[in-house]
N, C-alpha and C positions, 0 to 999 in steps of 0.2 A: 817525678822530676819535671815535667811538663807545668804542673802547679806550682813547683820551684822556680821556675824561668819565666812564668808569665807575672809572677808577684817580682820577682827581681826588675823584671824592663816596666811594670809601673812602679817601682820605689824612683828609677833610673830618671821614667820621666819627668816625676814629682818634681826630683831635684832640679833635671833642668828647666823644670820651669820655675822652681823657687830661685834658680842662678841668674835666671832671666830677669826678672822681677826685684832683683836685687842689685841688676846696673841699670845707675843711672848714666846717661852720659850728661858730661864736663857741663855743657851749656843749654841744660837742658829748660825748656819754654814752659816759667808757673802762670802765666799772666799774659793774654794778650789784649791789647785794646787798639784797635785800629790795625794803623799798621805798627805800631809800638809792642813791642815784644823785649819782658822784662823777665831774669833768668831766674832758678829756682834756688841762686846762690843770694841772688839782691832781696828776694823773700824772704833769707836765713836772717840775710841782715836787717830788717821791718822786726822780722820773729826776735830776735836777741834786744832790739830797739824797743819793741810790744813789752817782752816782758821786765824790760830796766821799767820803764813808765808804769806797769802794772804793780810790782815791789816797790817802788815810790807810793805809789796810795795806797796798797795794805800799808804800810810804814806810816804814812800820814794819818791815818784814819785808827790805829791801832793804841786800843787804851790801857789793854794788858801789858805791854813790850816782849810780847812772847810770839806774835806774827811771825816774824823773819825766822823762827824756830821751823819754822812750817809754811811755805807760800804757799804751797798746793791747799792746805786745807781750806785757805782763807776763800772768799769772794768779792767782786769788786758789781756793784750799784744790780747787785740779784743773780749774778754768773759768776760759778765756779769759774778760779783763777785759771788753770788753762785754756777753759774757751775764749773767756775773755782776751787771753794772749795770743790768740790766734786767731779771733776775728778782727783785735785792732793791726795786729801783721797784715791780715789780706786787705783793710781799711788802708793803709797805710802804704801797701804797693798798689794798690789802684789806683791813689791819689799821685804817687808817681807816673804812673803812667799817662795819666790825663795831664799834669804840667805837661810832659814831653808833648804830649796830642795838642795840646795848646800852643805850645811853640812853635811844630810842627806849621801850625796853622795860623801862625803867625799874629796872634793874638797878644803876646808881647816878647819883648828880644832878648838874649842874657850875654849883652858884649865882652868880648873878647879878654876885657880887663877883669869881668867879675870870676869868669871862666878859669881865670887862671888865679884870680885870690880865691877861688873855692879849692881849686887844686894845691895851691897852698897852704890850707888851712886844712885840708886831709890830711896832707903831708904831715904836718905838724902836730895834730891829733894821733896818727899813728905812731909817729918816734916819740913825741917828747911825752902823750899822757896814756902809750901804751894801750892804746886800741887795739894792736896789732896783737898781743896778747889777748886780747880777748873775741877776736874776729877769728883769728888763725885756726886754732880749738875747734872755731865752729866750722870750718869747710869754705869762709871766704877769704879771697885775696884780697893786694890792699888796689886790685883796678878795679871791682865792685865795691870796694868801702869807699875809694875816693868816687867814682857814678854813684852814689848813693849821696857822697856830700853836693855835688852838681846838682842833684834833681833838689836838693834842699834849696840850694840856693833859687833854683828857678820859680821853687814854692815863694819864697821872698819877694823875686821880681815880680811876679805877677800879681802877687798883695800888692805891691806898690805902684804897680803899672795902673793899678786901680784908684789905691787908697794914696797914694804918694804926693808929695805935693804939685808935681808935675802927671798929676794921673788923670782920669777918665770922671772920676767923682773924689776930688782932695780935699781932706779935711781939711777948715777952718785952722789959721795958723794959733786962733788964741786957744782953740778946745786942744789942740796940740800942750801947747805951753800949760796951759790947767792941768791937765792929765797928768802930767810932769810932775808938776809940783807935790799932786793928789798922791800918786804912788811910789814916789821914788825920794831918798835922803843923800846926803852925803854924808860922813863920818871919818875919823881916826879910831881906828878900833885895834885893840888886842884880846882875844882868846886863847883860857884856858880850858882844855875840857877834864872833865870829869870822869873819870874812866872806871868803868866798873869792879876792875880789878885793883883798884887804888885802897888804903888803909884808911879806914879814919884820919889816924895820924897825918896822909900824907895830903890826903882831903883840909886838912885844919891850918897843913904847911902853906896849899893852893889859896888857901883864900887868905891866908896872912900875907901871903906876895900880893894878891889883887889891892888891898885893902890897904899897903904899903904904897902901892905905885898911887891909888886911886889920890891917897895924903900928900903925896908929893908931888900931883901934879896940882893941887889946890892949895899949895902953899908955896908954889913955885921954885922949890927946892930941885926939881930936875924936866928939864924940859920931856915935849913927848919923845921927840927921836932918841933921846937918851934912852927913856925907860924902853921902846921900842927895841933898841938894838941890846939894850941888855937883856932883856926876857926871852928874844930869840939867836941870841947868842951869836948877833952877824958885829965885825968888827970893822973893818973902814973900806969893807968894800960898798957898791951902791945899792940901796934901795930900789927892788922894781915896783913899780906903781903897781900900789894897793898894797904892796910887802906880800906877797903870797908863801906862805910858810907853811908845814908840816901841820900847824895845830888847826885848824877848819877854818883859821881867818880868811875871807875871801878876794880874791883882787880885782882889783876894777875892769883889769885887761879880761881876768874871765866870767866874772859878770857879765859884763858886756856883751860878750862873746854871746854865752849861754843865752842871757835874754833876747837878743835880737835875732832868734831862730835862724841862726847862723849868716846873717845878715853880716857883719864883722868880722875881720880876719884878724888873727894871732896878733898879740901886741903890737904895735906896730910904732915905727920911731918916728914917723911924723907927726903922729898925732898922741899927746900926752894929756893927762890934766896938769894943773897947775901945781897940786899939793902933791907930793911923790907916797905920802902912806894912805891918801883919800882910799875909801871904799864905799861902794855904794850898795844899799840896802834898800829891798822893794817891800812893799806890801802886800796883803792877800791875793790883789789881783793879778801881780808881776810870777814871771815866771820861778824865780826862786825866794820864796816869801819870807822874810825876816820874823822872829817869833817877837821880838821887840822892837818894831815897828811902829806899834801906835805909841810907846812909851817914848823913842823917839821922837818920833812926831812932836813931842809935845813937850821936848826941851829946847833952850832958847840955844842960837850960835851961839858957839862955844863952852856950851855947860857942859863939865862933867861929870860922867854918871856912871855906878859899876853897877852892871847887872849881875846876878845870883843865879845859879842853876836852878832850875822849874821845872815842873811837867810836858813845856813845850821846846827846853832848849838844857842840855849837860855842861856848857859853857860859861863858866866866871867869861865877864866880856867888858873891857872897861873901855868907854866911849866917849867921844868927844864930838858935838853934833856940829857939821862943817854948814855950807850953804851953798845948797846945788845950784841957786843962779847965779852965782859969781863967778861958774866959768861954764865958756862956750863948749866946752868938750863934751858936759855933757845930753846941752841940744842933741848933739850933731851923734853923739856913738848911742844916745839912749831915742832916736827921733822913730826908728821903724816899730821898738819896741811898744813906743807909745802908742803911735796908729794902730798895732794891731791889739792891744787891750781893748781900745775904742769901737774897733769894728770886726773883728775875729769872728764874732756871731755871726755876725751880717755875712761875713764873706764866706765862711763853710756854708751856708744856707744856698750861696750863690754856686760855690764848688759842688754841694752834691746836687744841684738842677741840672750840672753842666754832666756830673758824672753817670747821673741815671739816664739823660740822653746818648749812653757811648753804649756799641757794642764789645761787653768784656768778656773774654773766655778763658776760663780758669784751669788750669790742667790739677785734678784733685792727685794723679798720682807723680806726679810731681812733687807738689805740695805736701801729701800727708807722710811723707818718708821722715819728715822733722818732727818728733816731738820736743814739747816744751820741756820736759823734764830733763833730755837730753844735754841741753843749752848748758858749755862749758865755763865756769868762769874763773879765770886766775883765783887763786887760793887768798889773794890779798884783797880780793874785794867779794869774796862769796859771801 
């Protein structure tokens, strides 16, 4: 009996120390750097961040189309997919923490205006493209998802405090302007994609409409907003700039956005382009890279062109090549993007001097209670 009671008060303790070990509290500290203390909820969100950008380059780099079948088995430049997702998370809340440390220390300011179009621009990320869905799942609210867009932004100003043209070392206004022209187009585009579950049939139907629109914009039988609003079926209400629609076409407002590492706030009505269905497409070196790109490149204003589904892109895409320096909009909404294509090297080289001089302390059991495999995502974009 004796031997019965004494194996029962060690099962008793086991547990509670496995009960133990198993709360975490609410705000609990994965990262400290200074005095900067960043929470093991804002790690989740680096972690869910790590592995979107990790499944971007197995996807990019994947020649079978069988990757996304399987992240875990892939690897990314010689590390198995989870580590790599979870050393760019703790990369990636460190470099948090050191903007804060920097601001901290007054190395450059994030006024009061920018503060609240980042706070805007959370806002806006989580209602309207359903962030919130995909953060919730994982254990963060939306006052760690919008601190998390803040410290993005601070990432920005301090690029710029640098590299901007009111900075400390500002690039040349012409290598500006070249860069521009080098990596970025403007265009009228419309896409159809090619869906794997489609019939021959309806595949032969797809490219009879492209092939249709493509004739009759070069015979001038129906202009583009025509053929535009018929293919996506919008009837006399307005066009938003770029047309952002259901089929992958992309729009200028979120380009923009995207590219200028969150530099740019949510469409905004002051500032437009000129042409309401423009869309602008980057090259190699731009943050979201055009697979037809150099084929644009290299048609004159105004030509146009249908491109065919490839090995690089599932999209019938019929195109019409506009001319980015005919308007100022997009100097001014593609100007941070530029500077950091140009000096991004330079300036991580400069960020991780700054960061190996900090003292950081990492709380591992904090930290290792997330696995990557864990990571929830809405059913519509798993």
């Amino acid at each position: 009996m004796k031997r019965f009671t004494k194996l029962m008060a060690l099962l008793l303790a086991v547990l509670m120390m496995l009960a133990a070990a198993a709360c975490h509290p609410k705000d609990e500290i994965a990262l400290t750097v200074g005095d900067v203390k960043l929470t093991s909820a804002m790690y989740m969100v680096c972690l869910v961040n790590a592995d979107g950008e990790a499944r971007q380059k197995v996807t990019e780099n994947d020649t079978t189309g069988t990757a996304s079948q399987d992240y875990y088995s892939q690897s990314i430049d010689g590390v198995n997919f989870e580590d790599w997702v979870k050393n760019r998370a703790i990369e990636l809340l460190t470099e948090y923490a050191a903007y804060e440390t920097l601001l901290n220390e007054g190395k450059f300011t994030l006024s009061d205006e920018k503060r609240a179009e980042a706070e805007e621009t959370a806002k806006y990320y989580w209602d309207t493209y359903g962030y919130s869905e995909l953060f919730i799942p994982n254990g963060v609210n939306y006052n760690t998802y919008e601190k998390s867009v803040v410290l993005s932004y601070m990432a920005d100003e301090y690029f710029l405090s640098i590299y901007g043209a009111d900075g400390t070392s500002p690039i040349a206004a012409g290598d500006v302007e070249k860069a521009l022209s080098e990596n970025f187009e403007v265009v009228r585009r419309i896409d159809g994609q090619v869906d794997s579950s489609m019939t021959e049939d309806q595949q032969n139907e797809l490219k009879a409409e492209f092939e249709g629109y493509e004739k009759a914009l070069n015979d001038n039988s129906k202009t583009f907003e025509e053929i535009y609003k018929e293919y996506y079926q919008i009837e006399d209400e307005a066009v938003t700039s770029g047309g952002s629609t259901s089929s992958g076409a992309s729009s200028v407002s979120s380009s923009a956005s995207s590219a200028s590492d969150s530099s740019s706030s949510t469409s905004s009505e002051e500032s437009k382009p000129k042409d309401e269905y423009a869309t602008i497409v980057g090259g190699k070196n731009t943050p979201n890279p055009d697979s037809n790109f150099a084929a644009i490149k290299a048609m004159k204003v105004g030509e146009i062109k249908l491109f065919e589904p490839s090995d690089s892109s599932s999209y019938y895409s019929l195109v019409v090549r506009g001319d980015i320096t005919s308007d100022p909009y997009y100097d001014e909404n593609l100007d941070s993007t530029v500077r950091h294509i140009l000096k991004d090297e330079e300036f991580e080289t400069t960020l991780d001097e700054y960061i190996n001089g900090l003292q950081v302390e990492k709380n591992d059991y904090a930290i290792n209670r997330f696995k990557v495999k864990n990571i929830k995502y809405p059913s519509t974009t798993a």
